[in-house]
C-alpha positions in Angstrom: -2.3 11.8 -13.2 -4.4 10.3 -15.7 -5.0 12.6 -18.6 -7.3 10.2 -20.9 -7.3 7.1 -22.8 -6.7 6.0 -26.7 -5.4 2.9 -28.3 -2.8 1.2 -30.0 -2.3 -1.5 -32.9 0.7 -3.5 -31.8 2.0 -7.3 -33.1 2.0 -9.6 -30.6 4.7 -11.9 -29.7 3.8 -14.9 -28.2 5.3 -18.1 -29.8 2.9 -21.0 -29.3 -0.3 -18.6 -29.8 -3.0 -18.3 -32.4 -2.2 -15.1 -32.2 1.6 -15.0 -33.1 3.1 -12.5 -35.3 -0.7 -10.8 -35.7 -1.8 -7.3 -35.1 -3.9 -6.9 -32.4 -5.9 -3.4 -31.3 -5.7 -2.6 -27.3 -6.7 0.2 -25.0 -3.6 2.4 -23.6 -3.8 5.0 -21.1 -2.4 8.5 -21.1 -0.5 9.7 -17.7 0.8 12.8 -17.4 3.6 13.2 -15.1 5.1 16.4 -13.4 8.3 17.8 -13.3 9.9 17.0 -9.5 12.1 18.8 -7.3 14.4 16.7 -4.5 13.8 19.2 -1.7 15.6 16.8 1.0 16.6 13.8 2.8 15.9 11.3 5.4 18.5 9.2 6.9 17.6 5.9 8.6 19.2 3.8 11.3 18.0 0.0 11.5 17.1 -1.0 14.8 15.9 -4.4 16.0 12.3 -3.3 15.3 13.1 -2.0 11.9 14.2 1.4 10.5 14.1 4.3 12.7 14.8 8.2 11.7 17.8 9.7 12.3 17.5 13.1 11.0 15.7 15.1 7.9 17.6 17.6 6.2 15.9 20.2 4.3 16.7 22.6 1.3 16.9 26.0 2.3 14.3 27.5 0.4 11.5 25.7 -0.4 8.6 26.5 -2.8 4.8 28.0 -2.2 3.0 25.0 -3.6 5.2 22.3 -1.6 4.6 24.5 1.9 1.0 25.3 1.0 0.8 21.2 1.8 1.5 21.7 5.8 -1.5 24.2 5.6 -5.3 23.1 5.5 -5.9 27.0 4.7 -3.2 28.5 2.8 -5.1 32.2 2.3 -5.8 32.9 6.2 -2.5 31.4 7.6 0.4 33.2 8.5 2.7 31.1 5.7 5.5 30.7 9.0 6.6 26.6 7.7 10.1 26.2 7.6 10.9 30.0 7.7 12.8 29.5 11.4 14.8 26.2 9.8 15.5 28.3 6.7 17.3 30.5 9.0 19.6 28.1 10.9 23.2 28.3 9.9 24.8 26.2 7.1 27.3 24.8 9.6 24.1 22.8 11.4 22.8 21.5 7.8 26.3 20.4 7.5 27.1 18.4 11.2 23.6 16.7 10.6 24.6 15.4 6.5 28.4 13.9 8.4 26.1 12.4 10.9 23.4 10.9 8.1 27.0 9.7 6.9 28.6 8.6 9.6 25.4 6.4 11.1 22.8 5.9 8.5 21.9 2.9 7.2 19.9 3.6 4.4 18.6 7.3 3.2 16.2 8.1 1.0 15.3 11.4 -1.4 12.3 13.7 -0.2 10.7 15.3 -3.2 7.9 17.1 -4.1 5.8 17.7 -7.6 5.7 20.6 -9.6 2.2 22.0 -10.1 2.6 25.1 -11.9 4.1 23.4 -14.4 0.8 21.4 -15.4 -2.0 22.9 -16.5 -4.2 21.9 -13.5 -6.1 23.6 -11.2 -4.6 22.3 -8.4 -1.9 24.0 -6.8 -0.8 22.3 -3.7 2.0 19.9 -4.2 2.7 16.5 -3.7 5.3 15.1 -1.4 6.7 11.8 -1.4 9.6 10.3 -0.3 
């Protein structure tokens, strides 16, 4: 997120230039990244029309701001995401992480931002895989 704008003096280093070994001024910008949390993963099979999903696996409690994100009105809903999956039994998390193993060409990290931790008034997070 792009908290403002300054700049810097730096030397440049291009051999060949006028301006060679000379102290130039240019504008930098400030981006202020949260903290994330890996809440799950994705496994993926290839298949002759590209990559397919096998299976998502998801952490077993998972925060207010990432689950206010599957709600367009947090306040008036019921807040019921993932509280039936968080219930399932280890042993099911388990068989599907052999399988994601076992068949799974490539898997990739679900994770999601950190909001509280910025002072922004935002506080739905971001997911991204």
């Amino acid at each position: 997120y792009k908290a403002g704008m300054t700049h810097i003096v730096r030397q440049v280093a291009k051999p060949g230039s006028k301006m060679n070994k000379k102290e130039t001024v240019e504008a930098v910008t400030i981006i202020e990244t949260p903290p994330m949390v890996v809440v799950g993963i994705v496994g993926y099979i290839r298949t002759p029309r590209g990559l397919r999903t096998l299976t998502t696996v998801w952490a077993s409690h998972l925060d207010d701001s990432l689950r206010r994100r599957f709600y367009k009105n947090w306040y008036r809903s019921k807040k019921k995401a993932f509280t039936k999956y968080a219930k399932k039994p280890k042993e099911s998390k388990e068989r599907e992480l052999q399988r994601m193993k076992k068949y799974c060409t490539t898997i990739r990290l679900l994770a999601h931002t950190q909001f509280p931790k910025l002072n922004l008034r935002q506080k739905k997070a971001h997911l991204m895989e």
